[in-house]
C-alpha positions in Angstrom: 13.8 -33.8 -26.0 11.6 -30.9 -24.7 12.1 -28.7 -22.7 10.2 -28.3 -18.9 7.7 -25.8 -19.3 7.8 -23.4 -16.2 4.9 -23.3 -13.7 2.9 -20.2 -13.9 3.2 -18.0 -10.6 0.6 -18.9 -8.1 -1.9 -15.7 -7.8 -2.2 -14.0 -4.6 -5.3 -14.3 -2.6 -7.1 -11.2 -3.1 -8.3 -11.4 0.6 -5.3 -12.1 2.3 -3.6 -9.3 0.1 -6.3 -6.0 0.8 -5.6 -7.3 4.0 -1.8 -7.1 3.9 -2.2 -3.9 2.2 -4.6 -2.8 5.3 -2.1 -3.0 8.1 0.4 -1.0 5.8 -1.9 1.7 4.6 -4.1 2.1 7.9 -0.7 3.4 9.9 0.7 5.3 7.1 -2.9 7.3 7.0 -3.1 7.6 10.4 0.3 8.9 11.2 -0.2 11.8 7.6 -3.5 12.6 8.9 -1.8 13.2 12.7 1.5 14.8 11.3 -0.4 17.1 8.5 -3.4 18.5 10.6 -1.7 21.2 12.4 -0.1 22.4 9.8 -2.8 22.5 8.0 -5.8 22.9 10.0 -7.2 26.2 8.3 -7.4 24.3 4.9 -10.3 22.9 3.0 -10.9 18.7 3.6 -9.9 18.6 -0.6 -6.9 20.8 -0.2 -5.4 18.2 2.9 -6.5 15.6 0.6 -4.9 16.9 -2.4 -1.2 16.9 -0.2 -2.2 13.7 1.1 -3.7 11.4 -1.3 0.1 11.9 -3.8 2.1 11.0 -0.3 -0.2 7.7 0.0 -0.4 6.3 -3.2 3.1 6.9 -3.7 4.0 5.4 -0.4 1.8 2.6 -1.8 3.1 1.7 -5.0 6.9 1.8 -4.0 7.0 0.9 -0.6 4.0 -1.3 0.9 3.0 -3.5 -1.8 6.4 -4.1 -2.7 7.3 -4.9 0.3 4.1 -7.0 0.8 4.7 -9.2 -1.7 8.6 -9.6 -0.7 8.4 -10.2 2.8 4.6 -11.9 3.0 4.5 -13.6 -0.5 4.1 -17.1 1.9 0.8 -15.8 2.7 -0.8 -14.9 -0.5 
C-alpha cells in the first residue's frame, strides 16, 4: 500500500499579496512618519529614516505579513 502523498501548498498570488502587504504597511508609515516628525523635525531625512526604517521592517516581518497570511490566506 502507499501512502497519499500530500498536496504541495498553493503559492500566494504575488499581486494580491504586495497588495495585502500595502494596506498594512501604508498606515503603519503614515502614522511613524506623523508620530516621529515633531520629535524629530531638526534631524537629517537619513537620520528619521534610520529610526524609522528598523520600526517598519520589524513591524513587517512579525506582525503584517504574518498576520496577512493568517487572516487573508483565502485571498492569495
Amino acid at each position: 500500500m502507499s501512502a497519499a502523498i500530500p498536496a504541495a501548498p498553493k503559492r500566494p498570488n504575488r499581486i494580491r499579496f504586495s497588495f495585502f502587504v500595502f494596506l498594512g504597511v501604508y498606515p503603519l508609515v503614515t502614522a511613524l512618519i506623523y508620530a516621529l516628525a515633531p520629535l524629530t523635525s531638526e534631524w537629517q531625512i537619513w537620520q528619521r529614516n534610520l529610526v524609522m526604517v528598523p520600526m517598519i521592517v520589524l513591524s513587517m516581518v512579525f506582525v503584517i505579513i504574518p498576520r496577512i497570511h493568517r487572516h487573508c490566506h483565502r485571498w492569495l
